[in-house]
C-alpha atoms as an extended CHARMM CRD file, in Angstrom:
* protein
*
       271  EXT
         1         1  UNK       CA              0.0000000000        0.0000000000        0.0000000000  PROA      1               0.0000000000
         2         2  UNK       CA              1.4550000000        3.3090000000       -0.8680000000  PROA      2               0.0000000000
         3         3  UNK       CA              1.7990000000        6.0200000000        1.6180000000  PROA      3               0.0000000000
         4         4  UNK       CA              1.6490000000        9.2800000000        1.8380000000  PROA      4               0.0000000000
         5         5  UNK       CA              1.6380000000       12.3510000000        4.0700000000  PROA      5               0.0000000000
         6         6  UNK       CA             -1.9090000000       12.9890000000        5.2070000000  PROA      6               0.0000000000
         7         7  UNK       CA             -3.1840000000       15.5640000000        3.1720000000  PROA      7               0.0000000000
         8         8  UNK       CA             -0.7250000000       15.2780000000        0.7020000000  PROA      8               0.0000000000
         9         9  UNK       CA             -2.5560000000       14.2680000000       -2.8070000000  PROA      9               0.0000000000
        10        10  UNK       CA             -1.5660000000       12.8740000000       -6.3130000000  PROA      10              0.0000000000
        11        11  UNK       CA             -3.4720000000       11.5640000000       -9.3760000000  PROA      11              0.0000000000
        12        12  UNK       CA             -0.4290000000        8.9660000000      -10.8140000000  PROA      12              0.0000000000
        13        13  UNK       CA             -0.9110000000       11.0770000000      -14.4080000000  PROA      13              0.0000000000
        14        14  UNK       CA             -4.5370000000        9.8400000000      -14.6900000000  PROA      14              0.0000000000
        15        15  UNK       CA             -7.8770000000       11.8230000000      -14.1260000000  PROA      15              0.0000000000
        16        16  UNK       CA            -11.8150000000       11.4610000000      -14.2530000000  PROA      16              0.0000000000
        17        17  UNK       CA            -11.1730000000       12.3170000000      -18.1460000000  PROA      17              0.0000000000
        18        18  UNK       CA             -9.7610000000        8.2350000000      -18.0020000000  PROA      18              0.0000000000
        19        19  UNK       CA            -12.9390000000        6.6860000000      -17.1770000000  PROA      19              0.0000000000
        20        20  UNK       CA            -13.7850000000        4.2400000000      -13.9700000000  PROA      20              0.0000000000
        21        21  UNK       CA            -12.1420000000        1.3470000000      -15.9370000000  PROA      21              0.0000000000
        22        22  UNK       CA             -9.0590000000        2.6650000000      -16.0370000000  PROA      22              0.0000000000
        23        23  UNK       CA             -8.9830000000        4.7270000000      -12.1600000000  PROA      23              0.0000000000
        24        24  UNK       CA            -10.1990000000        1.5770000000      -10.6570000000  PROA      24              0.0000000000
        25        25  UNK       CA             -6.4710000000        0.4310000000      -10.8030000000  PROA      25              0.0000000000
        26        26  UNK       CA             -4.8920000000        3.7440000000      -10.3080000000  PROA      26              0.0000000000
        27        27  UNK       CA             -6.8730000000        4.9130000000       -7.6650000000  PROA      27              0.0000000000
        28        28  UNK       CA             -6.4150000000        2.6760000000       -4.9890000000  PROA      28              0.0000000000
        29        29  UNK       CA             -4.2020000000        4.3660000000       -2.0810000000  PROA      29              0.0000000000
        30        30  UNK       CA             -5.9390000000        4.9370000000        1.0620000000  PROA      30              0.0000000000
        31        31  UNK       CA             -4.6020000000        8.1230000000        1.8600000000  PROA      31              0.0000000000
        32        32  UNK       CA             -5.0750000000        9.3650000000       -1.1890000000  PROA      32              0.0000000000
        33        33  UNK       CA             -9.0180000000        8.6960000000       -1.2890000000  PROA      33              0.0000000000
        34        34  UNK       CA            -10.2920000000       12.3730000000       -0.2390000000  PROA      34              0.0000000000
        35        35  UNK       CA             -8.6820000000       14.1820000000       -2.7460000000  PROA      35              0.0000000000
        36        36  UNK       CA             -9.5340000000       10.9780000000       -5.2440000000  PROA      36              0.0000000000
        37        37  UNK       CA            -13.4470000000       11.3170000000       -4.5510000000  PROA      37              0.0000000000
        38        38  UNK       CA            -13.3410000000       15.2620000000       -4.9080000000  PROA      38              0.0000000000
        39        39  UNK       CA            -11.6900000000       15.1390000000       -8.0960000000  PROA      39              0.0000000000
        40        40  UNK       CA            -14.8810000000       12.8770000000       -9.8420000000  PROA      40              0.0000000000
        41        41  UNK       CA            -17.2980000000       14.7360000000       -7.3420000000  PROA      41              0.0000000000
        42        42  UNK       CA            -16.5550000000       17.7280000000       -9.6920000000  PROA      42              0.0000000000
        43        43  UNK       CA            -15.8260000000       15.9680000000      -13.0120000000  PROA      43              0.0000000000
        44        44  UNK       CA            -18.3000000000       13.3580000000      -12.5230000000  PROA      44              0.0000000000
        45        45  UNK       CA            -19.9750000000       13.4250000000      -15.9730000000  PROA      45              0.0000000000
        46        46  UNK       CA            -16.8020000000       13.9800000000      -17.6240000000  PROA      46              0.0000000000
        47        47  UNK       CA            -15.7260000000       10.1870000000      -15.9810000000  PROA      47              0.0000000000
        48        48  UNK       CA            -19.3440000000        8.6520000000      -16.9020000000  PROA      48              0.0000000000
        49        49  UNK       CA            -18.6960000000        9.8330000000      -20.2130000000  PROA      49              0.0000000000
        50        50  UNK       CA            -15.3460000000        8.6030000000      -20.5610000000  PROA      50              0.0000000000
        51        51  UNK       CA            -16.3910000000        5.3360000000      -19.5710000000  PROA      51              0.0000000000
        52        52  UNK       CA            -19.6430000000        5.4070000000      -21.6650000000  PROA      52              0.0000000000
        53        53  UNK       CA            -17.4130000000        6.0630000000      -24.6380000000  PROA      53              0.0000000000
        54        54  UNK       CA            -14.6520000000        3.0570000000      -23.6120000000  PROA      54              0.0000000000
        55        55  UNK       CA            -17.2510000000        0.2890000000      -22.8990000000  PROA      55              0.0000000000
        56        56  UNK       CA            -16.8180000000       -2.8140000000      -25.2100000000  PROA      56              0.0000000000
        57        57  UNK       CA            -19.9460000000       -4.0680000000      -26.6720000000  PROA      57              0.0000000000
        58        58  UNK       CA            -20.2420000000       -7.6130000000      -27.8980000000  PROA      58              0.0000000000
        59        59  UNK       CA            -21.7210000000       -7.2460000000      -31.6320000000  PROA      59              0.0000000000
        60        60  UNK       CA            -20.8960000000      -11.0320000000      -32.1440000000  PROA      60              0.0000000000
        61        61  UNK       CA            -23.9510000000      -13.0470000000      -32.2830000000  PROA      61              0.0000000000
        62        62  UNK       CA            -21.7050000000      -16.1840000000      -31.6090000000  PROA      62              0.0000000000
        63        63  UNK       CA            -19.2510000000      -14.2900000000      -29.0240000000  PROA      63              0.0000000000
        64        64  UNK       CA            -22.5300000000      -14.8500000000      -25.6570000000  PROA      64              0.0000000000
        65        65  UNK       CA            -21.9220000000      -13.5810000000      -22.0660000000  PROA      65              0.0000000000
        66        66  UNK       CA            -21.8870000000      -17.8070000000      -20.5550000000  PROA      66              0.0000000000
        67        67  UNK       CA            -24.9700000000      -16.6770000000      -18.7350000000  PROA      67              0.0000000000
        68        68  UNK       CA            -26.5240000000      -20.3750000000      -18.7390000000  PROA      68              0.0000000000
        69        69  UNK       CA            -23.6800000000      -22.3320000000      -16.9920000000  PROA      69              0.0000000000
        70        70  UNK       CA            -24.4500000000      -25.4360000000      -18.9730000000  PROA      70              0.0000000000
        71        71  UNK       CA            -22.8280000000      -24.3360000000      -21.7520000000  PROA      71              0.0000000000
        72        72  UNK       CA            -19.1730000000      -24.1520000000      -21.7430000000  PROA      72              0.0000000000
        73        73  UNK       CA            -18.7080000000      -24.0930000000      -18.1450000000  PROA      73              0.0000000000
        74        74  UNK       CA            -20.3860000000      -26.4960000000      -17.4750000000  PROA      74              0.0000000000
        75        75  UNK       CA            -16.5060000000      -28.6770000000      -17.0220000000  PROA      75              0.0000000000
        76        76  UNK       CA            -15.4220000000      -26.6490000000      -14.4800000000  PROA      76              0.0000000000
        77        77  UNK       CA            -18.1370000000      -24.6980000000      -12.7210000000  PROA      77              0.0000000000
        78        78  UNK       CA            -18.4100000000      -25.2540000000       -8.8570000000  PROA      78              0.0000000000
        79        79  UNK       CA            -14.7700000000      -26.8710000000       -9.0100000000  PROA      79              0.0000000000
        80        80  UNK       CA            -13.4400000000      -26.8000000000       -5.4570000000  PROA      80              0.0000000000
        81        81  UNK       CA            -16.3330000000      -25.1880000000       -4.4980000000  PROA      81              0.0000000000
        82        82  UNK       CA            -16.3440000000      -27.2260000000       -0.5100000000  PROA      82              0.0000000000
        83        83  UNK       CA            -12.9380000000      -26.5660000000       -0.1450000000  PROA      83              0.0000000000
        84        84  UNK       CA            -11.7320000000      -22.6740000000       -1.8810000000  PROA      84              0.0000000000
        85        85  UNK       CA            -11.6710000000      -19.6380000000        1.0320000000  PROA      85              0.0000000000
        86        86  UNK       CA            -11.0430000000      -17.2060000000       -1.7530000000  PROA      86              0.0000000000
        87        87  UNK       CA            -12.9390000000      -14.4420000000       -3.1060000000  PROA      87              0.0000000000
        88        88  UNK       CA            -14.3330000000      -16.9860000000       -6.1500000000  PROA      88              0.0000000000
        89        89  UNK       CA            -15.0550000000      -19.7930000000       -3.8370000000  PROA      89              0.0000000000
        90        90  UNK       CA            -17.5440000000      -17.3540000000       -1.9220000000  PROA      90              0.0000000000
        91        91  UNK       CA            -18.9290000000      -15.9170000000       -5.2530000000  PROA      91              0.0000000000
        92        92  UNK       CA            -19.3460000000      -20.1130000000       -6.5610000000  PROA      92              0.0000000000
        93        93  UNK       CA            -21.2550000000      -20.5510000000       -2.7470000000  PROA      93              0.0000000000
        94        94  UNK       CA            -23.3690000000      -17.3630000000       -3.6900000000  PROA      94              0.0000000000
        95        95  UNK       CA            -24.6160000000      -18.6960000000       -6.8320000000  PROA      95              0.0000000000
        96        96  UNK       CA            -25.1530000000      -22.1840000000       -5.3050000000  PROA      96              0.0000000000
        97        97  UNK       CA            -27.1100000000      -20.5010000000       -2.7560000000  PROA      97              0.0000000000
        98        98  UNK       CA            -28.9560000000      -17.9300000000       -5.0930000000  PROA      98              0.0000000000
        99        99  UNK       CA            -28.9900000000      -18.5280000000       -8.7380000000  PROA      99              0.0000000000
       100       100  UNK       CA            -31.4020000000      -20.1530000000      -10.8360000000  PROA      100             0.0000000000
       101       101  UNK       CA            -31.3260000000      -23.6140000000       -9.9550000000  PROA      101             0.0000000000
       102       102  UNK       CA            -31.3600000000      -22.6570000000       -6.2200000000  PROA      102             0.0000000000
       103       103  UNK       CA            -34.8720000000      -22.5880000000       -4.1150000000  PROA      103             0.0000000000
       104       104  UNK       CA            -33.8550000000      -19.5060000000       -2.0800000000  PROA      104             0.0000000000
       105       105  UNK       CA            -35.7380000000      -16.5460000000       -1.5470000000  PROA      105             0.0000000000
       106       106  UNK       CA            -34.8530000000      -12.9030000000       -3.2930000000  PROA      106             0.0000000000
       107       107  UNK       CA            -32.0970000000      -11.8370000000       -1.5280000000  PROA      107             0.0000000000
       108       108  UNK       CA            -32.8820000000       -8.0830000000        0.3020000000  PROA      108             0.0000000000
       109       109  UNK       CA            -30.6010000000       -6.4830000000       -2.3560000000  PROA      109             0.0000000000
       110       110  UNK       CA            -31.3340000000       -8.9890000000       -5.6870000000  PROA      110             0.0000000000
       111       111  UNK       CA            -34.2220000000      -10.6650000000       -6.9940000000  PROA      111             0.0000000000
       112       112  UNK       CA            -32.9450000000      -13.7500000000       -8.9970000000  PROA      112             0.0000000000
       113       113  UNK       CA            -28.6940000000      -13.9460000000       -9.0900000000  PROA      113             0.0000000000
       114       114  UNK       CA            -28.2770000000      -15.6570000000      -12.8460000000  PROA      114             0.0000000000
       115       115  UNK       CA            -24.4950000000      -15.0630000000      -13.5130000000  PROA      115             0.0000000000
       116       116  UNK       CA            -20.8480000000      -14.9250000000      -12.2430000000  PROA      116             0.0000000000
       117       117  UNK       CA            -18.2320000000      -14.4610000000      -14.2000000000  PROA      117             0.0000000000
       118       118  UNK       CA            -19.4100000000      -12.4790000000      -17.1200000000  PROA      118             0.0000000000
       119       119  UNK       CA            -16.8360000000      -10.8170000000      -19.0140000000  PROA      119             0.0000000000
       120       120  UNK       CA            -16.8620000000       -7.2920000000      -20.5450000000  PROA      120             0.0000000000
       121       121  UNK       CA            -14.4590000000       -7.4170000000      -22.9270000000  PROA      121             0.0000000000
       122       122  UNK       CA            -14.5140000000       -8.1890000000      -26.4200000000  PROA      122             0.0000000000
       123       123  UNK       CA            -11.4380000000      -10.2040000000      -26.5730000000  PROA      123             0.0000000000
       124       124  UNK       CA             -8.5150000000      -11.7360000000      -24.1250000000  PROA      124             0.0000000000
       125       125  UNK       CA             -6.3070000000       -9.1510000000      -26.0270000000  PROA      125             0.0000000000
       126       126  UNK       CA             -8.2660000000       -6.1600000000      -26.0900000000  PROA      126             0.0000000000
       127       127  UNK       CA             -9.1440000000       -5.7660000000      -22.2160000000  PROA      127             0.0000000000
       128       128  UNK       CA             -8.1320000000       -2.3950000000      -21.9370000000  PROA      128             0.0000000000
       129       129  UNK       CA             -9.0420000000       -2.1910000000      -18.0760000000  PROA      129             0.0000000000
       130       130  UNK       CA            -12.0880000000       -4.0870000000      -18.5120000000  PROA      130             0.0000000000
       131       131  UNK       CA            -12.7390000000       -7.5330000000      -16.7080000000  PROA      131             0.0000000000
       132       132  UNK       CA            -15.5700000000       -9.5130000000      -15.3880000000  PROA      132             0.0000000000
       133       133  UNK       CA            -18.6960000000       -8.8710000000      -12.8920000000  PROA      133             0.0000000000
       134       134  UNK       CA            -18.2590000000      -11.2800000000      -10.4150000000  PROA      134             0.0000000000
       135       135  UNK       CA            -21.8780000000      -11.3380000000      -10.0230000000  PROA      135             0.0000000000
       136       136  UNK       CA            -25.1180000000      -10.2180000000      -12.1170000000  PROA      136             0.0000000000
       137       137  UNK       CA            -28.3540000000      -10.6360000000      -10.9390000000  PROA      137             0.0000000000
       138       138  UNK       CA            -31.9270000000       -8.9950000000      -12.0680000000  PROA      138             0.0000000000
       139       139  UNK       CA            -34.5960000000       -7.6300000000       -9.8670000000  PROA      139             0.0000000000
       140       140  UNK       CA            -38.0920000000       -8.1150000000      -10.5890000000  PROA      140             0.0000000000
       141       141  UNK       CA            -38.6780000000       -6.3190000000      -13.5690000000  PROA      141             0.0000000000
       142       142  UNK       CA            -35.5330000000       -7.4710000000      -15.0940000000  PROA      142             0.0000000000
       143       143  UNK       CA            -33.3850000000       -4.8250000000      -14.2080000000  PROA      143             0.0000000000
       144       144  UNK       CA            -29.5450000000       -5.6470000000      -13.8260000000  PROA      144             0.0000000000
       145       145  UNK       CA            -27.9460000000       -5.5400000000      -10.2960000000  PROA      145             0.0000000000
       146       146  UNK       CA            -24.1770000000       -5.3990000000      -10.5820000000  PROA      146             0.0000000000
       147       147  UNK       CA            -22.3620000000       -7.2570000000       -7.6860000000  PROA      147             0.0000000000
       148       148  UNK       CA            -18.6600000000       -6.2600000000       -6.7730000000  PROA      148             0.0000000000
       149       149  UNK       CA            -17.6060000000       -9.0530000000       -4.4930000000  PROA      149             0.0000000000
       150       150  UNK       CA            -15.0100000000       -8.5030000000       -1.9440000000  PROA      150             0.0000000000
       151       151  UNK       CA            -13.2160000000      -11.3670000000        0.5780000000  PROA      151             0.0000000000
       152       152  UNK       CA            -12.9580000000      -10.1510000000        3.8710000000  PROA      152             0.0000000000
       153       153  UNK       CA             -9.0460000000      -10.0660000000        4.1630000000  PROA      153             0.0000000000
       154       154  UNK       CA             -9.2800000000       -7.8340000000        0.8460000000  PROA      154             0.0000000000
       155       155  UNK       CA             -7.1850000000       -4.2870000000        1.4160000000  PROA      155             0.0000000000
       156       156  UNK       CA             -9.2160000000       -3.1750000000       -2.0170000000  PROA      156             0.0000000000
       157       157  UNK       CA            -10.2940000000        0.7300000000       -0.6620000000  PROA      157             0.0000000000
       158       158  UNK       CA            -13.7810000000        1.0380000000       -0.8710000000  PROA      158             0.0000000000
       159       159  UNK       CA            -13.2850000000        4.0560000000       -3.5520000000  PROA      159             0.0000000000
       160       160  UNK       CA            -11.7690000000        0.9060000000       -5.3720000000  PROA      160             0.0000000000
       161       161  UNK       CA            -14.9400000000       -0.9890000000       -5.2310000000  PROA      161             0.0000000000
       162       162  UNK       CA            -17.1580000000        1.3720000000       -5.8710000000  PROA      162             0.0000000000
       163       163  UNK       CA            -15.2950000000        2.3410000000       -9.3620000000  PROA      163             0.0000000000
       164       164  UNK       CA            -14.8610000000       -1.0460000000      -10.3830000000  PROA      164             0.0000000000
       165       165  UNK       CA            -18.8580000000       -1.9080000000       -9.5380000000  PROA      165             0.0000000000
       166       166  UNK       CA            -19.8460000000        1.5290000000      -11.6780000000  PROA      166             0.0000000000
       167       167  UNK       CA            -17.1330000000        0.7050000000      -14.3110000000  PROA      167             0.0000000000
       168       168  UNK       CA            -19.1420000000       -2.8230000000      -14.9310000000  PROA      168             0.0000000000
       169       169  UNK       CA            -22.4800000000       -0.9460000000      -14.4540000000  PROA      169             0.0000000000
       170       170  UNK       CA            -21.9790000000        1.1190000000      -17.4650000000  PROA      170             0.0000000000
       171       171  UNK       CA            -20.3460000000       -2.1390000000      -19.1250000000  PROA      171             0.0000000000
       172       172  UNK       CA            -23.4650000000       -4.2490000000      -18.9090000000  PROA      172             0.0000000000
       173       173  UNK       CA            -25.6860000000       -0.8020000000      -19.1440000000  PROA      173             0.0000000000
       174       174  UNK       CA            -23.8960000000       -1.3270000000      -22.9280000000  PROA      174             0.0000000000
       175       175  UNK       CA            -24.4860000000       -4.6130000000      -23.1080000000  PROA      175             0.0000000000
       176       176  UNK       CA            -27.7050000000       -5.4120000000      -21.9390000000  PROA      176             0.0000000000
       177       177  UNK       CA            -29.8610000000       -5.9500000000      -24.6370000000  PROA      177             0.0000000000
       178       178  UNK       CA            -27.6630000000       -9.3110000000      -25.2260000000  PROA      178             0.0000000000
       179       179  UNK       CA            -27.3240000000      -10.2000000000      -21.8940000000  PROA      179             0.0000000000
       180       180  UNK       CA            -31.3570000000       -9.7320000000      -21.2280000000  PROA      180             0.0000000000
       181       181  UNK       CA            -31.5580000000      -12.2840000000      -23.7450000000  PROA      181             0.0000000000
       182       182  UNK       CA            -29.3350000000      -14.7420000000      -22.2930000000  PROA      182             0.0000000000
       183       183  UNK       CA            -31.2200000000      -13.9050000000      -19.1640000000  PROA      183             0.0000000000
       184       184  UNK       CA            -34.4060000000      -14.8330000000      -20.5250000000  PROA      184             0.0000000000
       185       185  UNK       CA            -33.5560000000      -18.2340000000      -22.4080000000  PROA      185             0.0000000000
       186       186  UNK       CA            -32.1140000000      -19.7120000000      -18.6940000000  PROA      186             0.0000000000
       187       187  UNK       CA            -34.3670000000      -23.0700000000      -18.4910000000  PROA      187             0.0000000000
       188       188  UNK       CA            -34.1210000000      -23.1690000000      -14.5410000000  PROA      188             0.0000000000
       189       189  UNK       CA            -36.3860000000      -19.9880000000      -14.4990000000  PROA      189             0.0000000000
       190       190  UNK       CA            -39.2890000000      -20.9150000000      -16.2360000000  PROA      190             0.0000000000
       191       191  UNK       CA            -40.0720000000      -18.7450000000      -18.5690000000  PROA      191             0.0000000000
       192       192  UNK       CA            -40.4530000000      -15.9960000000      -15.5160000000  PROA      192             0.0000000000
       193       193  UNK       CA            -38.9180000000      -13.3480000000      -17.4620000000  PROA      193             0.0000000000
       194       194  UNK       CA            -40.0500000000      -14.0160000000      -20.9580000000  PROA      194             0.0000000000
       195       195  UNK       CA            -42.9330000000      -11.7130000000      -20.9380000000  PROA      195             0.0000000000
       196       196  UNK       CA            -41.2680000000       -8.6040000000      -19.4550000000  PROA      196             0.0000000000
       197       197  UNK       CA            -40.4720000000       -5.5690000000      -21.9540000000  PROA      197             0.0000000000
       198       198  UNK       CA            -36.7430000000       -4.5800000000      -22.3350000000  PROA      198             0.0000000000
       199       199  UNK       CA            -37.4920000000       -0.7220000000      -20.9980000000  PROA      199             0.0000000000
       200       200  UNK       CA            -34.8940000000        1.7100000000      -20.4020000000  PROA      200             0.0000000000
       201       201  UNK       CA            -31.8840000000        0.3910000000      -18.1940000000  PROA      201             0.0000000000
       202       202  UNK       CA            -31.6700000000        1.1360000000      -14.7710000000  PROA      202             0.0000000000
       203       203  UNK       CA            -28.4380000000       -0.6270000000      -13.1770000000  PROA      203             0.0000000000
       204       204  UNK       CA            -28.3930000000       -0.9350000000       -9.6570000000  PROA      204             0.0000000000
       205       205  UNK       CA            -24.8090000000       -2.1350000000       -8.0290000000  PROA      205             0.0000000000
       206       206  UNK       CA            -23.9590000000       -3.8840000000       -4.9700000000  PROA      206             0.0000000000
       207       207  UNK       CA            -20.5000000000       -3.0400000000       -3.1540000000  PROA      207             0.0000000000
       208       208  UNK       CA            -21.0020000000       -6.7610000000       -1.6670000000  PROA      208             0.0000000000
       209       209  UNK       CA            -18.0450000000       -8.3290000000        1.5750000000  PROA      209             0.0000000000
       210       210  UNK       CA            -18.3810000000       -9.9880000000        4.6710000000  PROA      210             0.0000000000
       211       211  UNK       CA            -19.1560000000       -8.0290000000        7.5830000000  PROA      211             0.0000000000
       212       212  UNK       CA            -15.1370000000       -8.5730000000        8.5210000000  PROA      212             0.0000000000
       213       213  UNK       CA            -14.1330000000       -6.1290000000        5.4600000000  PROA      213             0.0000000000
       214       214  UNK       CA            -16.8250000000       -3.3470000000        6.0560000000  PROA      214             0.0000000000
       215       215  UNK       CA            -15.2040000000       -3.1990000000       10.2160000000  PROA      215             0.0000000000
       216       216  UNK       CA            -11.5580000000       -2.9120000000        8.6450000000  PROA      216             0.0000000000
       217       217  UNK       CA            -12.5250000000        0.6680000000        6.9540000000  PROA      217             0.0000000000
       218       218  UNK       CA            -14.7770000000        1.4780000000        9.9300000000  PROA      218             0.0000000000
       219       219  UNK       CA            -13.3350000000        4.3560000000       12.1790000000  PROA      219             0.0000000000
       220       220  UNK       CA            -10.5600000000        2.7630000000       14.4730000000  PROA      220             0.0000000000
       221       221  UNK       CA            -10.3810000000       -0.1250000000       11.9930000000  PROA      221             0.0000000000
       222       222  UNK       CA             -7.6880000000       -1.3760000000       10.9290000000  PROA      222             0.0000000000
       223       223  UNK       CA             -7.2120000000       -0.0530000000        7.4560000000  PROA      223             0.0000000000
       224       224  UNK       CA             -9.0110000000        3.1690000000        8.5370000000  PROA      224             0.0000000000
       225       225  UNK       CA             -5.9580000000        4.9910000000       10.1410000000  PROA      225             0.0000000000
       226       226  UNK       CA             -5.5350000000        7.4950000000        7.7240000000  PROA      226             0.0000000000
       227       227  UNK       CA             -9.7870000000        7.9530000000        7.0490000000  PROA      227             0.0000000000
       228       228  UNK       CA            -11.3640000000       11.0480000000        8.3220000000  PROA      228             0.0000000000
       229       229  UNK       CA            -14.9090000000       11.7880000000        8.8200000000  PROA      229             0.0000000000
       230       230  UNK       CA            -14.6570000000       13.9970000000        6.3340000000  PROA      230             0.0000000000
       231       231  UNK       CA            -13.3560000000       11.8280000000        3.5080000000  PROA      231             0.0000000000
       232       232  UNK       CA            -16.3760000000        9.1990000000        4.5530000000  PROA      232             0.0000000000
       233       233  UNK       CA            -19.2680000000       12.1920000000        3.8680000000  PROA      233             0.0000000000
       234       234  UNK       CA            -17.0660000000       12.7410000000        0.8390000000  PROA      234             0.0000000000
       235       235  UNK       CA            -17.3330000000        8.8900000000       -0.4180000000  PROA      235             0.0000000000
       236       236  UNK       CA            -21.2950000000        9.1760000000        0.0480000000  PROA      236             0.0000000000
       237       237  UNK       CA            -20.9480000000       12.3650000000       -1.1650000000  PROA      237             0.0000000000
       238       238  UNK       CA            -20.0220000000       10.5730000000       -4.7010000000  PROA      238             0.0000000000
       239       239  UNK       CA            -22.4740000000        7.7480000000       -4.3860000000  PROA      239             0.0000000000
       240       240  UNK       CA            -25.0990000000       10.2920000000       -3.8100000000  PROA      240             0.0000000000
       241       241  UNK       CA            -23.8830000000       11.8560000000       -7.0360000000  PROA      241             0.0000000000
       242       242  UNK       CA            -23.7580000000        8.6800000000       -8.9160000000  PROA      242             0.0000000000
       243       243  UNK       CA            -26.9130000000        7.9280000000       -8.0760000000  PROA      243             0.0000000000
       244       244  UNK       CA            -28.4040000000       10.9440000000       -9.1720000000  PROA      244             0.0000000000
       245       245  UNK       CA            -27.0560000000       10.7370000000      -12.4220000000  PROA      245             0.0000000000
       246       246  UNK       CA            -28.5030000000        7.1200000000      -12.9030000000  PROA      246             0.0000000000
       247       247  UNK       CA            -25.9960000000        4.8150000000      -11.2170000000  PROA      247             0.0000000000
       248       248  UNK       CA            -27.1310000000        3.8090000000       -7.2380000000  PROA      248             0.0000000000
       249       249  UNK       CA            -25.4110000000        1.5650000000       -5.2440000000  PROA      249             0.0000000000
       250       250  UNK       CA            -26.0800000000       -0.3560000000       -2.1550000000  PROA      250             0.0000000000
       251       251  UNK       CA            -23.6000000000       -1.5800000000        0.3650000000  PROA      251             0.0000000000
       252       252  UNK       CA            -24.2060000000       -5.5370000000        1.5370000000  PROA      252             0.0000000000
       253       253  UNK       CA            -22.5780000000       -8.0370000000        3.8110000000  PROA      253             0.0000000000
       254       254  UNK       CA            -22.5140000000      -11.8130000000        3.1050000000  PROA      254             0.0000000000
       255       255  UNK       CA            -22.0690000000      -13.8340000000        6.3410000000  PROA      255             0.0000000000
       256       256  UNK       CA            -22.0580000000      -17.6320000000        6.5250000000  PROA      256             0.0000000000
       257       257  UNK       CA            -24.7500000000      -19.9700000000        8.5960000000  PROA      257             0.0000000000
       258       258  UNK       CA            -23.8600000000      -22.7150000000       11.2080000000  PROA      258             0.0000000000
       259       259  UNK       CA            -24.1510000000      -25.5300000000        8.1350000000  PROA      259             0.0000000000
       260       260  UNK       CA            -22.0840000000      -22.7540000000        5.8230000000  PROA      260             0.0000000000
       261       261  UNK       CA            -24.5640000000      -21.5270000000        3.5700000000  PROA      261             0.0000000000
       262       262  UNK       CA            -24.0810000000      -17.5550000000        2.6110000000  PROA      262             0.0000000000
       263       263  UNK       CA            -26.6660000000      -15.2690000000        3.9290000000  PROA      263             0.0000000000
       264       264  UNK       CA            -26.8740000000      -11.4190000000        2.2730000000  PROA      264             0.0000000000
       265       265  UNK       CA            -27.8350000000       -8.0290000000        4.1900000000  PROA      265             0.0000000000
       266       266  UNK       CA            -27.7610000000       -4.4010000000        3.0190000000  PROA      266             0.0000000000
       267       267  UNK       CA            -25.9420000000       -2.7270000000        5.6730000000  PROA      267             0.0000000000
       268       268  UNK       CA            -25.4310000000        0.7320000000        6.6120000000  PROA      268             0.0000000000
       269       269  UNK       CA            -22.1900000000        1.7710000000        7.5620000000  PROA      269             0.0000000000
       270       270  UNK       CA            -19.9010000000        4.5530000000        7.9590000000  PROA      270             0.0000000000
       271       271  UNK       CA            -19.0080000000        4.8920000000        3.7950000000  PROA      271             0.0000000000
């Protein structure tokens, strides 16, 4: 983790003008995050723009978003899923718990989860800053919900998070006429989305952890020694912003039961 003097501020050479894909991996010093949020606060639709105009849409008919996991993942999908502690073992035990073949109830932040994994980039060679959303689900008018999954060991900043889960907001915003198709044709869901019109997008996104990595940026935790109060109003400052201009996000903890199955709350917290 780089440091810094507090106060002190730099932008590494790159600005809002670069777009969320591309800050999401410059933009990740914690002492660095107040002067960070202020800068998009004030460009903000310069940034949305600037990702708008980078986002990679999949024209190939043939080139799908592996939305119905019994196509070519079906191989490897769930492998090690018992046994991995990692960030994708918890995302595989999410989609157990809550995609389509799963009997749970809507989680409080999700309606149906029906993807992990689903990559925003055209090709392998051309990612340009763009990856995969870890998670995708829909609510209940078949709206996409973004899901940026954290572990709870992760020292990812929560500016971090929140620019990668608006980076793939805008990225499926782009896409989503496919991937509402894909959505549609999954066999496990009966048909329960064939019927609804594809309106105007609304992405919602979900800055998703255990409870474990929300208490290590909480004041006196312990990656929160160089957060003030004042650079936490300025954080919601910029989700308040984002959401006004069409891009809301939620904050959620996953926590696991006595027999290990993953549970999801919103939270409220100090970001």
């Amino acid at each position: 983790m780089t440091r810094a003097r507090p106060g002190q501020y730099t932008n590494y050479g790159f600005g809002p003008s670069s777009g969320f894909h591309v800050l999401k991996d410059k933009w990740n010093q914690r002492s660095y995050i107040h002067g960070h949020v202020s800068a998009l606060v004030q460009e903000l639709s310069e940034a949305i723009g600037a990702t708008k105009r980078a986002a990679q849409v999949r024209s190939d008919e043939a080139h799908h978003f592996g939305i119905d996991i019994r196509r070519p993942r079906e191989r490897h999908a769930f492998r090690d899923l018992e046994t991995r502690t990692d960030e994708r073992g918890l995302e595989q035990r999410l989609y157990r718990e809550y995609g389509p073949d799963a009997d749970q109830l809507p989680s409080p932040v999700w309606e149906q989860l029906v993807a992990y994994q689903v990559p925003l980039f055209n090709t392998r060679r051309m990612r340009e800053g763009w990856g995969h959303v870890d998670l995708l689900a829909v609510s209940a008018d078949l709206q996409p919900v973004v899901i940026e999954l954290k572990h709870e060991a992760a020292d990812d900043t929560p500016l971090r998070t929140l620019l990668e889960c608006v980076a793939n907001m805008i990225g499926v915003e782009a896409n989503w006429e496919r991937i509402a198709l894909e959505v549609r044709s999954l066999s496990p869901l009966h048909g329960r989305f064939a019927s609804q019109e594809l309106t105007t997008v609304a992405p919602v996104g979900v800055l998703l952890a255990p409870i474990d990595y929300w208490d290590n940026w909480a004041p006196f935790g312990a990656f929160a020694h160089r957060i003030s109060a004042d650079t936490r109003r300025a954080f919601k400052d910029l989700r308040g912003s984002l959401a006004a201009a069409g891009y809301p996000t939620k904050l959620a903890s996953v926590s696991m039961t006595s027999d290990g199955r993953p549970q999801v709350r919103e939270v409220t917290c100090a970001w």
